[in-house]
DRENLUM-531497 format. One record per residue (C-alpha): residue in three letters; x, y, z. Coordinates in nm, 2 decimals, padded with zeros to 4 digits. Each point is the difference from the previous one (the first is absolute). Layout:
DRENLUM-531497
<atom code="ALA" px="X" py="Y" pz="Z"/>
...
***
This chain:
DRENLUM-531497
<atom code="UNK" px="00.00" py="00.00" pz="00.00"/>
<atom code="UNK" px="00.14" py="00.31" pz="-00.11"/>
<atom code="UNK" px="00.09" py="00.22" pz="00.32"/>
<atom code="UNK" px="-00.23" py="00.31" pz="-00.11"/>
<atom code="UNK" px="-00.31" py="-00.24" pz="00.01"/>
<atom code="UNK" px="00.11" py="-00.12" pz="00.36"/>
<atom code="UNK" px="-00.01" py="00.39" pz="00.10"/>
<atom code="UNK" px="-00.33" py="00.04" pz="-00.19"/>
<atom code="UNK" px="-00.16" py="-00.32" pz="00.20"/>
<atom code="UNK" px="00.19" py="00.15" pz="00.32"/>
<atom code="UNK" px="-00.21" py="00.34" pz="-00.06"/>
<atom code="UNK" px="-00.32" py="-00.19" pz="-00.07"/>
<atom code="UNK" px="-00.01" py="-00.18" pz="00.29"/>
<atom code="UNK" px="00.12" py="00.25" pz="00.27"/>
<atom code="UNK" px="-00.33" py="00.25" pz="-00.17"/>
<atom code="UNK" px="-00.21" py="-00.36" pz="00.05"/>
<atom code="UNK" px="00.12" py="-00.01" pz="00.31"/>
<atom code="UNK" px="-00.03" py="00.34" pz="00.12"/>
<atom code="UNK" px="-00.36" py="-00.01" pz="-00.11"/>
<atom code="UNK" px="-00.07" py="-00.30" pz="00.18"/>
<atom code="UNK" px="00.11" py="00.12" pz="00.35"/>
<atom code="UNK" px="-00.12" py="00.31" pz="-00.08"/>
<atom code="UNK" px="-00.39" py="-00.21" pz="-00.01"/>
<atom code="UNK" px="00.05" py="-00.12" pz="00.32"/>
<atom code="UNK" px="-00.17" py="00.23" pz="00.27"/>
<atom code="UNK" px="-00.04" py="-00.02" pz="00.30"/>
<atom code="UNK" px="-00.33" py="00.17" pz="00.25"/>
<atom code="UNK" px="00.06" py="00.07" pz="00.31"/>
<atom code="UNK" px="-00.25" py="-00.04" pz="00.31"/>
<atom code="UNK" px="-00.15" py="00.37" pz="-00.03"/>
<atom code="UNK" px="-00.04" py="00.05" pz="-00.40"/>
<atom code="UNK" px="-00.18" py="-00.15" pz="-00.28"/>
<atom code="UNK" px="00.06" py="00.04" pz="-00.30"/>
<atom code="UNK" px="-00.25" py="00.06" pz="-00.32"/>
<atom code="UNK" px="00.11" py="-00.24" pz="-00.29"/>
<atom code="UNK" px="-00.11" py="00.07" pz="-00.38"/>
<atom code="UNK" px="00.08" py="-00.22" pz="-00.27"/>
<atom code="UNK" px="-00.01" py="00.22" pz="-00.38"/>
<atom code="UNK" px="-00.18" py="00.29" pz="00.16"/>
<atom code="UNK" px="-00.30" py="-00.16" pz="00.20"/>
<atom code="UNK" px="-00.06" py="-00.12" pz="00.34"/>
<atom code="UNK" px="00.18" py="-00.35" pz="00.07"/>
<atom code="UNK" px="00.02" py="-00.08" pz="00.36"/>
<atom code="UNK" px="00.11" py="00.19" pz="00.37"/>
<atom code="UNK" px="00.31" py="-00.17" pz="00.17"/>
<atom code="UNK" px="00.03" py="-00.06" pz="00.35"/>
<atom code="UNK" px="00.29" py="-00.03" pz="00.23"/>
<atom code="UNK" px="00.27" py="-00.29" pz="-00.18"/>
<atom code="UNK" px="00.17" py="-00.01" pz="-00.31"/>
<atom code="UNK" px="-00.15" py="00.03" pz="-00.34"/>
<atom code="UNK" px="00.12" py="00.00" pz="-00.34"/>
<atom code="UNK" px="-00.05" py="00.21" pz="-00.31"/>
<atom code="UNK" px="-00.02" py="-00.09" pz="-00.35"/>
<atom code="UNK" px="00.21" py="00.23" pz="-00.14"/>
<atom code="UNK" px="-00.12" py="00.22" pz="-00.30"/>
<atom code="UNK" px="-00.37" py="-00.11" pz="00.09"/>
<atom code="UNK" px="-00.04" py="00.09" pz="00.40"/>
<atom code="UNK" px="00.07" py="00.33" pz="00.19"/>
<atom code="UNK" px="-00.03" py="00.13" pz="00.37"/>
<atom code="UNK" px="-00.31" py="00.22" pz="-00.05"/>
<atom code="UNK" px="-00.05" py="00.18" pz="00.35"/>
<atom code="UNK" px="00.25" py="-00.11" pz="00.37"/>
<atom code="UNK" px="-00.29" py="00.07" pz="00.25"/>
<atom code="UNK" px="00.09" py="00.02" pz="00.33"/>
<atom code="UNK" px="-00.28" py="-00.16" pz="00.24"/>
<atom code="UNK" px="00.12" py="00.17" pz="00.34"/>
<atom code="UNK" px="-00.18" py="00.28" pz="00.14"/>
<atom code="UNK" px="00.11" py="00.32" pz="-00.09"/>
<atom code="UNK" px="-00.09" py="00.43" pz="00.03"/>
<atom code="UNK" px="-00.05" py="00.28" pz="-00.12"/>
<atom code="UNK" px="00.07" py="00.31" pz="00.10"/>
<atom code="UNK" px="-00.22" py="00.30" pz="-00.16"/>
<atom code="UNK" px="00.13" py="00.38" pz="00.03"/>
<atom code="UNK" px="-00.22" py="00.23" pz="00.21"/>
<atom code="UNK" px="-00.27" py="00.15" pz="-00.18"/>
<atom code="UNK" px="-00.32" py="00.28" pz="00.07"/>
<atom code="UNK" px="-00.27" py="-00.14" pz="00.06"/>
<atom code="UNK" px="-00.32" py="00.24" pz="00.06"/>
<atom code="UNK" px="-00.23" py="-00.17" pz="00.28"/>
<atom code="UNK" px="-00.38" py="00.01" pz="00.10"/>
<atom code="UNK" px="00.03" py="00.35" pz="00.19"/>
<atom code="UNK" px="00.20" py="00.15" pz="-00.27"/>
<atom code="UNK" px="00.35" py="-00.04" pz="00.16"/>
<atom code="UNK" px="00.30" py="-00.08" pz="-00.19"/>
<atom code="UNK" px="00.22" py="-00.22" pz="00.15"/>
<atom code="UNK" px="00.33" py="-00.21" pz="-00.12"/>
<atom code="UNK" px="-00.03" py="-00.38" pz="00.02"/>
<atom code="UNK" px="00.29" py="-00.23" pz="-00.01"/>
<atom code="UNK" px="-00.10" py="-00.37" pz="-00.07"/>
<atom code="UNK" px="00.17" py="-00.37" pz="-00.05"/>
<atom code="UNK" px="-00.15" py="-00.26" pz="-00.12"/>
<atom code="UNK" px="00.09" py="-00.36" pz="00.02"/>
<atom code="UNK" px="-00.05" py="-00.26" pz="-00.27"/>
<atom code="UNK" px="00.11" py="-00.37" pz="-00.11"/>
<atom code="UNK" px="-00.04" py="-00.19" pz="-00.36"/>
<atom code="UNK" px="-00.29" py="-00.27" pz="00.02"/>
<atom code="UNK" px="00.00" py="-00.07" pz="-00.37"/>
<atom code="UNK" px="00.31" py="00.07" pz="-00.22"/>
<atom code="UNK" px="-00.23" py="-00.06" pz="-00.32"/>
<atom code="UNK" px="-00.21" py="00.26" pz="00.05"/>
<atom code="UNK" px="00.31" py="00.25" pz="00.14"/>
<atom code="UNK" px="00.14" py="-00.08" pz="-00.34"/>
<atom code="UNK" px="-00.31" py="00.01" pz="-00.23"/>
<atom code="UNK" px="-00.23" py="00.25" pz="00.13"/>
<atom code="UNK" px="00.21" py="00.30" pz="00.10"/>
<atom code="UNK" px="00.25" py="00.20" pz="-00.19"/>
<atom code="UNK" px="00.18" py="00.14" pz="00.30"/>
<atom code="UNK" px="-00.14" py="-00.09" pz="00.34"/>
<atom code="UNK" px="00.18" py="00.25" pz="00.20"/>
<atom code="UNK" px="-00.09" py="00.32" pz="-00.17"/>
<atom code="UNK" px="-00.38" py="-00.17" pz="00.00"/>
<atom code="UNK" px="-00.05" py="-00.06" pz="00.36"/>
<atom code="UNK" px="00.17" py="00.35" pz="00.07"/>
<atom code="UNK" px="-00.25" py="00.18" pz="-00.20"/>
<atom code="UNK" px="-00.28" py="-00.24" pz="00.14"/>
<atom code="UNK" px="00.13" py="00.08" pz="00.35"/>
<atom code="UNK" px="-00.02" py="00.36" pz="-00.02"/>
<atom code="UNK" px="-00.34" py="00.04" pz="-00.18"/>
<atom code="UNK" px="-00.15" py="-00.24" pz="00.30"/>
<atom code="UNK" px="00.16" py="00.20" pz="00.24"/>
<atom code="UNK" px="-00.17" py="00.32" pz="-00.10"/>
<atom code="UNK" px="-00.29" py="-00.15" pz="-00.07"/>
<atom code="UNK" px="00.01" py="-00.18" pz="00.41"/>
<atom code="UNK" px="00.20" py="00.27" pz="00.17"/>
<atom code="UNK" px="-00.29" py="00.31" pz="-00.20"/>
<atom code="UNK" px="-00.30" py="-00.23" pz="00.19"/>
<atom code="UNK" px="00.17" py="00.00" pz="00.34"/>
<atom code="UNK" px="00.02" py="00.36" pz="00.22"/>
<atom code="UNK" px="00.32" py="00.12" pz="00.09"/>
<atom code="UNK" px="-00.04" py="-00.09" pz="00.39"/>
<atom code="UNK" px="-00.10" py="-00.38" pz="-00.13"/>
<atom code="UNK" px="00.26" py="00.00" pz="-00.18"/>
<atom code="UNK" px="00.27" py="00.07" pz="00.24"/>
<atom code="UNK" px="-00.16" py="-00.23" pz="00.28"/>
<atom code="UNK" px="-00.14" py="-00.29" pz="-00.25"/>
<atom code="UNK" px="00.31" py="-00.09" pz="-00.17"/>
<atom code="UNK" px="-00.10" py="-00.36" pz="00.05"/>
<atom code="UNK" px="-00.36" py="00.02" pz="-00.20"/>
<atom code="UNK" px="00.15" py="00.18" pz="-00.29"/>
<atom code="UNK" px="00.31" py="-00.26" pz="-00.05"/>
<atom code="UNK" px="-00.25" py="-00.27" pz="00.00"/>
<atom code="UNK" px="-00.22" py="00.21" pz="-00.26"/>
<atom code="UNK" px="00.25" py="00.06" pz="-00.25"/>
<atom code="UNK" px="00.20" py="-00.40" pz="00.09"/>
<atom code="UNK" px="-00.38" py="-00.12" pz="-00.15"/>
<atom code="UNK" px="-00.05" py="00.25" pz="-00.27"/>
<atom code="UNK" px="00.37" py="-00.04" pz="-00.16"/>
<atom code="UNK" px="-00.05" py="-00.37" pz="00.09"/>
<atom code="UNK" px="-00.30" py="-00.03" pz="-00.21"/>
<atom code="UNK" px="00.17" py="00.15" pz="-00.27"/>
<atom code="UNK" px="00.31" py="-00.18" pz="-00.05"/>
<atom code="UNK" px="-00.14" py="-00.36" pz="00.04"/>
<atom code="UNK" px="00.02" py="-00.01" pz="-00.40"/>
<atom code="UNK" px="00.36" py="00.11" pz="00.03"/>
<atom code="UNK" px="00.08" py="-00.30" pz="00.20"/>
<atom code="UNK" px="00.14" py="00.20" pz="00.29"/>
<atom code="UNK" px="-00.18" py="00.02" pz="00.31"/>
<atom code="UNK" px="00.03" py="00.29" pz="00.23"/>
<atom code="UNK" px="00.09" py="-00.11" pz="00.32"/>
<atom code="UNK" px="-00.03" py="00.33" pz="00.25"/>
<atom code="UNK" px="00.00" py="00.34" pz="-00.05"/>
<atom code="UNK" px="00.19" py="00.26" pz="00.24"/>
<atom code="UNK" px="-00.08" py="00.40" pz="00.03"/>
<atom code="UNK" px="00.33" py="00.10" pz="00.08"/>
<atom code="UNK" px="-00.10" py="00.37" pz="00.09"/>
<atom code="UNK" px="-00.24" py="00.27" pz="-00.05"/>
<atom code="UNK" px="00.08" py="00.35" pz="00.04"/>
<atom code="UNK" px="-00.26" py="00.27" pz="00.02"/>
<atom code="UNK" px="00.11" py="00.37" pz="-00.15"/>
<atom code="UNK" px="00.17" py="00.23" pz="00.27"/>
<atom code="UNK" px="-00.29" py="00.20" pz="00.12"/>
<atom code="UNK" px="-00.21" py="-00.30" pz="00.06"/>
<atom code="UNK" px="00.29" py="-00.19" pz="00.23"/>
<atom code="UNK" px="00.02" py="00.31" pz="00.18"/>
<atom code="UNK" px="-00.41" py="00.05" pz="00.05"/>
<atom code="UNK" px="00.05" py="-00.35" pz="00.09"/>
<atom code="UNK" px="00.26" py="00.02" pz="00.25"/>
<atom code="UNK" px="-00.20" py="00.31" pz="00.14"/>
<atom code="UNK" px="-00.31" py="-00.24" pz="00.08"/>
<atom code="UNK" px="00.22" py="-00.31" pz="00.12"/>
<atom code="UNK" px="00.12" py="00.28" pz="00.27"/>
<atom code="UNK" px="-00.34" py="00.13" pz="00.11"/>
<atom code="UNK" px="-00.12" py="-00.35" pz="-00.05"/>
<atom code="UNK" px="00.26" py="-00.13" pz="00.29"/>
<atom code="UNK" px="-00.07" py="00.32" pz="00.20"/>
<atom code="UNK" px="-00.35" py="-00.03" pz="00.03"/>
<atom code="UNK" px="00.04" py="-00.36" pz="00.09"/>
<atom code="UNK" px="00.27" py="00.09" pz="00.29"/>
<atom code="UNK" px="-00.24" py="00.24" pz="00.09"/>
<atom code="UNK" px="-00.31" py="-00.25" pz="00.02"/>
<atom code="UNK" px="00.25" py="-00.21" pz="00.19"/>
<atom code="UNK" px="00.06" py="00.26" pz="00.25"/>
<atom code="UNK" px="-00.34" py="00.06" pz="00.03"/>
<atom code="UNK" px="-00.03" py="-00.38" pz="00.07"/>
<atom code="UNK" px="00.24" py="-00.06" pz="00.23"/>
<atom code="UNK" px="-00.12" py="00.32" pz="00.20"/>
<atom code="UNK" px="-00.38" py="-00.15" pz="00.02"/>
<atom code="UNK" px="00.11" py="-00.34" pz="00.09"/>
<atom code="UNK" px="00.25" py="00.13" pz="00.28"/>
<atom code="UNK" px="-00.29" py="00.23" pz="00.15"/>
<atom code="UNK" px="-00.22" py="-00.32" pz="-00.01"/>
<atom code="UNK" px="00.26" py="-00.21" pz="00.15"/>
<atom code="UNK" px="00.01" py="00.29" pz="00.29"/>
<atom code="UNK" px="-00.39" py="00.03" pz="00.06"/>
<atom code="UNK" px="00.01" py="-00.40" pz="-00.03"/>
<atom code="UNK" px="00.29" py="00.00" pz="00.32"/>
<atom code="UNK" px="-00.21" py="00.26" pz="00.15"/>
<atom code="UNK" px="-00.30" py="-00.15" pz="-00.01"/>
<atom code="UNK" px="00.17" py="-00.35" pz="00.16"/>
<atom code="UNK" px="00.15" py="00.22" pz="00.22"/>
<atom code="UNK" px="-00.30" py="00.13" pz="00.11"/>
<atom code="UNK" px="-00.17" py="-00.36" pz="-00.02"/>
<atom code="UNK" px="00.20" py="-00.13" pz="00.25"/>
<atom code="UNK" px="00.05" py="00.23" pz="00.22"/>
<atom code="UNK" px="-00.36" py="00.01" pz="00.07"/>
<atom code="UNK" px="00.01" py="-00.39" pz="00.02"/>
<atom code="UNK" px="00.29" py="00.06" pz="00.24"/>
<atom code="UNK" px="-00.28" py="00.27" pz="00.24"/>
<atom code="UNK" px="-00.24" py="-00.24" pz="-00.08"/>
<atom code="UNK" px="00.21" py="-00.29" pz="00.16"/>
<atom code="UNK" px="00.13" py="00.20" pz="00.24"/>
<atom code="UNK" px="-00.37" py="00.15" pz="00.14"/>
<atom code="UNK" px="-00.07" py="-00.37" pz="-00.05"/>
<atom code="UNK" px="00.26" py="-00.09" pz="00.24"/>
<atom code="UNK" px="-00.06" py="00.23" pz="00.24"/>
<atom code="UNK" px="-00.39" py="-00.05" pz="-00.01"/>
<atom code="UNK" px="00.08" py="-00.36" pz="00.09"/>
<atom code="UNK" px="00.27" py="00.10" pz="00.30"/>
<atom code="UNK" px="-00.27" py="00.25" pz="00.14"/>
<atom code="UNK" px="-00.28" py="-00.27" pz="-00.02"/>
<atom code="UNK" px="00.25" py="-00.25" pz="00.19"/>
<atom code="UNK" px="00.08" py="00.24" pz="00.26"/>
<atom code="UNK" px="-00.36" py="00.09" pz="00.01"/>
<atom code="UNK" px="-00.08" py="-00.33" pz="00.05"/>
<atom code="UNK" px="00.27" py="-00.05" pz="00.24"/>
<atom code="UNK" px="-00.07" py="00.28" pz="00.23"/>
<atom code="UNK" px="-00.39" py="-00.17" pz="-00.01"/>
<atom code="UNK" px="00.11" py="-00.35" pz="00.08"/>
<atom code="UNK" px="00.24" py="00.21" pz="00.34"/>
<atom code="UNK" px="-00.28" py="00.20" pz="00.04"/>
<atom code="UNK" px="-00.24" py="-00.31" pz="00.02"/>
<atom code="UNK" px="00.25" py="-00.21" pz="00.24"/>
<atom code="UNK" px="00.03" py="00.30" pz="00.19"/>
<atom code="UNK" px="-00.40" py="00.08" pz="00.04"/>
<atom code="UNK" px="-00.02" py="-00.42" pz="00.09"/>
<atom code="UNK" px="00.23" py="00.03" pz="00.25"/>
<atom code="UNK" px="-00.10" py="00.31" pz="00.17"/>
<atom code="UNK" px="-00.40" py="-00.19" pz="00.00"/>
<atom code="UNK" px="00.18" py="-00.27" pz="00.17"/>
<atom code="UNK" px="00.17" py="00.23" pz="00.29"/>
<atom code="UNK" px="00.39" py="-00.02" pz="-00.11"/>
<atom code="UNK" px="00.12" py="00.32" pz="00.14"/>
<atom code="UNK" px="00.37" py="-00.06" pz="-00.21"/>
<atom code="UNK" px="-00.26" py="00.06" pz="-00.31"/>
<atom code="UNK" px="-00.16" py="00.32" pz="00.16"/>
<atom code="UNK" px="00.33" py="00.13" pz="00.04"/>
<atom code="UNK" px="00.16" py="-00.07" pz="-00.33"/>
<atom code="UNK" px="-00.35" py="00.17" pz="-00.15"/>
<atom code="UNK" px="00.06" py="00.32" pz="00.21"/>
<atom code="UNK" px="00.38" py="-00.01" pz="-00.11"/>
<atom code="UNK" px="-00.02" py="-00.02" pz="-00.35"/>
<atom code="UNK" px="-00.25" py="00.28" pz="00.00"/>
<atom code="UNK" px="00.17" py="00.22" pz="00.24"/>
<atom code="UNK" px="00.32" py="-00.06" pz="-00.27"/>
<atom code="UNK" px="-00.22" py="00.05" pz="-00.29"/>
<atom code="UNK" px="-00.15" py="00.35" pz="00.12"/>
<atom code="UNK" px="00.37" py="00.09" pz="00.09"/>
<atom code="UNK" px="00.14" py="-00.04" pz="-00.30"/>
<atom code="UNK" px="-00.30" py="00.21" pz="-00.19"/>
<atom code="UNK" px="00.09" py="00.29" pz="00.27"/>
<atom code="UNK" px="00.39" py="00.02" pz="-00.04"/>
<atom code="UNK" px="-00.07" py="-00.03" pz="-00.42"/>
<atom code="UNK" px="-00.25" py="00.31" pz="00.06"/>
<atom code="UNK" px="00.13" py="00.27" pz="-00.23"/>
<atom code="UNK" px="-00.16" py="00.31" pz="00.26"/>
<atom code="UNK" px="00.14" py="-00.22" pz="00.27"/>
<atom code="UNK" px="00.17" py="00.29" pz="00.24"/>
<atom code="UNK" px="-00.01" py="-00.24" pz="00.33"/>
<atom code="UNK" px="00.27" py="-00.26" pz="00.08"/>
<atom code="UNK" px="-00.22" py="-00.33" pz="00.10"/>
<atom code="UNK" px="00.15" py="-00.25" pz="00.18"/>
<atom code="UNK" px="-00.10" py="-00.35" pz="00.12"/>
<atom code="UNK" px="-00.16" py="-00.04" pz="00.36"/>
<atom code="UNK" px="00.29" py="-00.20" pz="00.08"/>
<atom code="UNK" px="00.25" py="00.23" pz="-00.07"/>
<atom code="UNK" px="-00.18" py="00.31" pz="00.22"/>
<atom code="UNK" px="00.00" py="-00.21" pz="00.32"/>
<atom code="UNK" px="00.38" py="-00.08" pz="-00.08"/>
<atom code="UNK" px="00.08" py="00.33" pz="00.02"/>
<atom code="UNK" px="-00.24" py="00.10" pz="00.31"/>
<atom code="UNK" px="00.19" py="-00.27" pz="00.18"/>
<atom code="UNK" px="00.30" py="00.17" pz="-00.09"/>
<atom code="UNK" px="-00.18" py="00.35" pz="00.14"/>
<atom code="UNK" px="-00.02" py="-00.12" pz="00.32"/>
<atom code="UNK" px="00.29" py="-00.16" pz="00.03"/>
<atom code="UNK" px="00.18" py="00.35" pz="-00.06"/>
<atom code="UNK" px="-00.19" py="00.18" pz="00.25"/>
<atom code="UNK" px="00.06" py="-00.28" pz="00.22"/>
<atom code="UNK" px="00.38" py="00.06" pz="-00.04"/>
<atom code="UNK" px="-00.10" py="00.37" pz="00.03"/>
<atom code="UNK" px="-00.10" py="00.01" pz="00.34"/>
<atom code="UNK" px="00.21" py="-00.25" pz="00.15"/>
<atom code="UNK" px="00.36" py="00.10" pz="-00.10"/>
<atom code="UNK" px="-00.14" py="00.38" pz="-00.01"/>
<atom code="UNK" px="-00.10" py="00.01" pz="00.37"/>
<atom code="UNK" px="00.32" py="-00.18" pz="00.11"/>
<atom code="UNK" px="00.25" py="00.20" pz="-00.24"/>
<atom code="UNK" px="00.22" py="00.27" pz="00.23"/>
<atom code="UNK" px="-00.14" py="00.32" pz="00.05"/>
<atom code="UNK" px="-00.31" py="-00.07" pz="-00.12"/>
<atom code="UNK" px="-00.31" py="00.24" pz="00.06"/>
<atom code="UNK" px="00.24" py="00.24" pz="00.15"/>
<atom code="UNK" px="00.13" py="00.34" pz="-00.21"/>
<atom code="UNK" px="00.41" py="00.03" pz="-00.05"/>
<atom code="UNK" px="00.00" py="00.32" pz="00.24"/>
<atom code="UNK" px="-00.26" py="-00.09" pz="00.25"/>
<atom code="UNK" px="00.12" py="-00.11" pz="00.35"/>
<atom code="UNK" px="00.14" py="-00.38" pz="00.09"/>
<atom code="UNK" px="-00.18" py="-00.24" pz="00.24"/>
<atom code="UNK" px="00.17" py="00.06" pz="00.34"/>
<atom code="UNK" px="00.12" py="00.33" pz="-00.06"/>
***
């Protein structure tokens, strides 16, 4: 074989061979990949290795079946109560169908980014501006239906849908600020006013226990001493009753103990007289001290007639003179 045809079979089947390793592909886990054979629709490859025929097969579309987003620039939108405000949104989408991604949109990005903004006008321009700040939940949901409704023939399906932000003009966060203030102050106010009504209660509440039991405490007490008069009431009965048996049966020790209790009893009301000008003091004690009367002028006379010079002046004459 002449040596130019061994370099010309040598090209040949390096180019065969190139081709043929250049057929073999292989998917990975996340991707598919869209197969036509001469221009139509042949088959969607999973995860593995596949084969082309070459001149006759080609890689259509490489979809990509994890979830992924999209991040939209802030735009006006006018709402309900005529505000405009900026809204910042992401959404987040997978592939369910890589036929229809391939077939039945031309460029699926710039589609759902129009789609996206139209149906957030249209949702965010039915809401009010304070619904929209506070019910950021109720319009994500909203728009994650309306978009998802509207890209099930795309073979995507929209999985969530995020408002990032929404900024109201200047004058409108400041009016707003300006009401969050008074807001707060009339509720510190109101719970001023609260805690002042519930302290006074809490004071007419103490005072009224208060008062409660101290007139259970007089009550008891009047109680109490109700009772001790009634025992010594009926005490002083029973003695008076021993005392009236004993004096009907002739005990003279009873007679006397009568006599003495009363005798003590109308002392004691004399010495606690307040117009009491008189010094009163028991029988007893006045005979002690006439005993000790006479006793004195006893003394008197005895050593006073016996005493030297006695009855006689200091200058008058001596016996015997």
């Amino acid at each position: 074989m002449q040596p130019w045809a061994i370099v010309v079979l040598s090209i040949v089947g390096a180019i065969v061979l190139l081709i043929l390793v250049s057929s073999i592909k292989i998917v990975r886990q996340t991707d598919k990949y869209v197969i036509e054979r001469l221009g139509g629709y042949l088959t969607t490859w999973g995860v593995g290795i596949h084969m082309l025929i070459p001149f006759f097969d080609r890689i259509s579309q490489r979809v990509t079946m994890k979830e992924q987003v999209k991040d939209f620039d802030p735009q006006p939108v006018i709402t309900k109560d005529n505000v405009v405000v900026t809204v910042d949104a992401i959404i987040y989408y997978e592939a369910t169908d890589p036929v229809k991604l391939t077939y039945n949109v031309a460029d699926f990005y710039g589609a759902a980014t129009k789609l996206a903004q139209t149906n957030l006008r249209n949702v965010i321009g039915e809401t009010e501006l304070d619904e929209a700040l506070t019910s950021r939940d109720i319009i994500n949901a909203k728009l994650r239906a309306v978009l998802d409704d509207a890209t099930d023939k795309w073979g995507v399906r929209i999985v969530r849908v995020e408002i990032k932000r929404i900024d109201p003009p200047v004058d409108v966060t400041q009016a707003m600020h300006r009401q969050m203030k008074a807001e707060r102050e009339k509720r510190a106010q109101v719970l001023e006013a609260e805690g002042f009504r519930n302290a006074q209660i809490l004071r007419a509440e103490g005072a009224k226990q208060s008062a409660i039991l101290q007139a259970e405490g007089q009550r008891e007490a009047a109680y109490r001493e109700a009772e001790a008069r009634e025992r010594l009431a009926e005490a002083e009965a029973k003695a008076t009753r021993m005392v009236s048996e004993a004096i009907a049966a002739g005990d003279i020790n009873a007679i006397n103990y009568f006599v003495a209790q009363k005798y003590v009893e109308a002392l004691k009301e004399m010495a606690h007289s307040p117009n009491q000008k008189v010094f009163i003091m028991p029988m007893e004690a006045t005979a002690i001290l006439g005993s000790l009367g006479g006793i004195a002028e006893l003394s008197k006379s005895v050593f006073g007639e016996n005493r030297p010079g006695a009855g006689h002046s200091p200058t008058g004459p001596r016996r015997g003179e």
